[in-house]
C-alpha positions in Angstrom: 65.7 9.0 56.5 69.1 6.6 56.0 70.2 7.4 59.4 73.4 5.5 58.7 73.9 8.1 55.8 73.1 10.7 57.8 75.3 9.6 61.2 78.1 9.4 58.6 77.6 12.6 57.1 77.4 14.3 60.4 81.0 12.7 61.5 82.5 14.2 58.2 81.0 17.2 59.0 82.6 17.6 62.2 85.5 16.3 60.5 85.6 19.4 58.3 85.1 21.5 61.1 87.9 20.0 62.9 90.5 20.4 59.7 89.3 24.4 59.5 90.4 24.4 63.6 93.9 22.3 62.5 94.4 25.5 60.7 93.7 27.5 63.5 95.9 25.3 65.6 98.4 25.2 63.3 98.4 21.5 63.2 101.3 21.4 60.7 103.3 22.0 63.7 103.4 18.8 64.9 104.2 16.9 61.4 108.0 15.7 61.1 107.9 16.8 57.4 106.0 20.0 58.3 107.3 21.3 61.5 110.4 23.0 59.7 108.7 24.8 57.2 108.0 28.6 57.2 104.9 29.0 58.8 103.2 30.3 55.0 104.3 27.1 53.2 103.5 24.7 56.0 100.1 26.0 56.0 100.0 25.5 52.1 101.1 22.0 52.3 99.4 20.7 55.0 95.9 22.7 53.6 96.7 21.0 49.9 97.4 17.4 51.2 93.6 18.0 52.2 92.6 18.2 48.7 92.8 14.7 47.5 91.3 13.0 51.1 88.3 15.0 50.8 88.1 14.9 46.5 88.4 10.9 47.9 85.8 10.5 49.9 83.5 12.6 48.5 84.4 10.9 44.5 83.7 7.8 46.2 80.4 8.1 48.4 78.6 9.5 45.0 79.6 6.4 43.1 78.2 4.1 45.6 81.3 2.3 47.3 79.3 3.9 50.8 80.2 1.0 53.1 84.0 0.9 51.8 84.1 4.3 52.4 82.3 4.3 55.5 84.5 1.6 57.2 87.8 3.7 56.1 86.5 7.0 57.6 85.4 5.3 60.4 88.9 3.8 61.1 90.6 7.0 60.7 88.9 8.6 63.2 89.5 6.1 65.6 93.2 6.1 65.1 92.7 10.5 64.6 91.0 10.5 67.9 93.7 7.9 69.8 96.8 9.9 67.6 95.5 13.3 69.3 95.2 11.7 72.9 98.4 10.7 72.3 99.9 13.8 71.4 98.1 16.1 73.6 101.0 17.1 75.2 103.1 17.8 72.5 104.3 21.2 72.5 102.8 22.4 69.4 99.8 20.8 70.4 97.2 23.8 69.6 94.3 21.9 70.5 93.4 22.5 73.8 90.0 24.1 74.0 86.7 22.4 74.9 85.7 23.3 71.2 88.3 21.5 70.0 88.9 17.7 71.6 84.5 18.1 71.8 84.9 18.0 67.8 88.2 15.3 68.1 86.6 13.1 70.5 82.7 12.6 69.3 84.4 12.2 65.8 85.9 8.7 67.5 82.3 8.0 69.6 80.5 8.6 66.2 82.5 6.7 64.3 82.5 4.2 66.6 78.4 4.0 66.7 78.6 4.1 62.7 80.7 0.8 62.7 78.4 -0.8 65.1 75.3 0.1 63.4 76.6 -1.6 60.3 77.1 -5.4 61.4 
């Protein structure tokens, strides 16, 4: 088994899970651009702008740029993981539950083991 491979598809797994709690949350909330939207169209937005990170990443691991791709998902959820700590008290902050900083912050520890295992 590639257990780099598989480490990094786990943390984008998790990643996924945390986007479908952003909705949950309401994540769009706490975006300048976003925050004064109508609840229906902020959801649209922020859902869309998903679109072409994940057609990214995706696009990219199955034409074999894995370690470019690997290092730039890596270092988003490191700065995800800080950004959230740093926002956690914001007042649309949604993401309180166990559930949800347990997917935010092992995101960050994986990430963090990924980029170690790969020097």
């Amino acid at each position: 088994m590639n257990w780099m491979l598989a480490l990094f598809a786990l943390n984008f797994s998790l990643l996924l899970l945390h986007e479908m709690d952003a909705i949950r949350a309401k994540e769009w909330k706490m975006f300048i651009f976003l925050k004064d939207m109508k609840e229906q169209t902020g959801y649209c937005v922020f859902a869309l702008v998903h679109l072409p990170l994940y057609f990214l990443v995706i696009y990219l691991m199955a034409h074999l740029y894995a370690r470019q791709v690997f290092l730039l998902v890596d270092g988003f959820l490191i700065v995800h993981a800080v950004i959230h700590f740093l926002f956690r008290k914001h007042a649309a902050n949604g993401f309180h539950s166990a559930y949800s900083n347990m997917l935010i912050y092992s995101m960050a520890v994986l990430a963090i083991a990924h980029f170690v295992m790969m020097f």
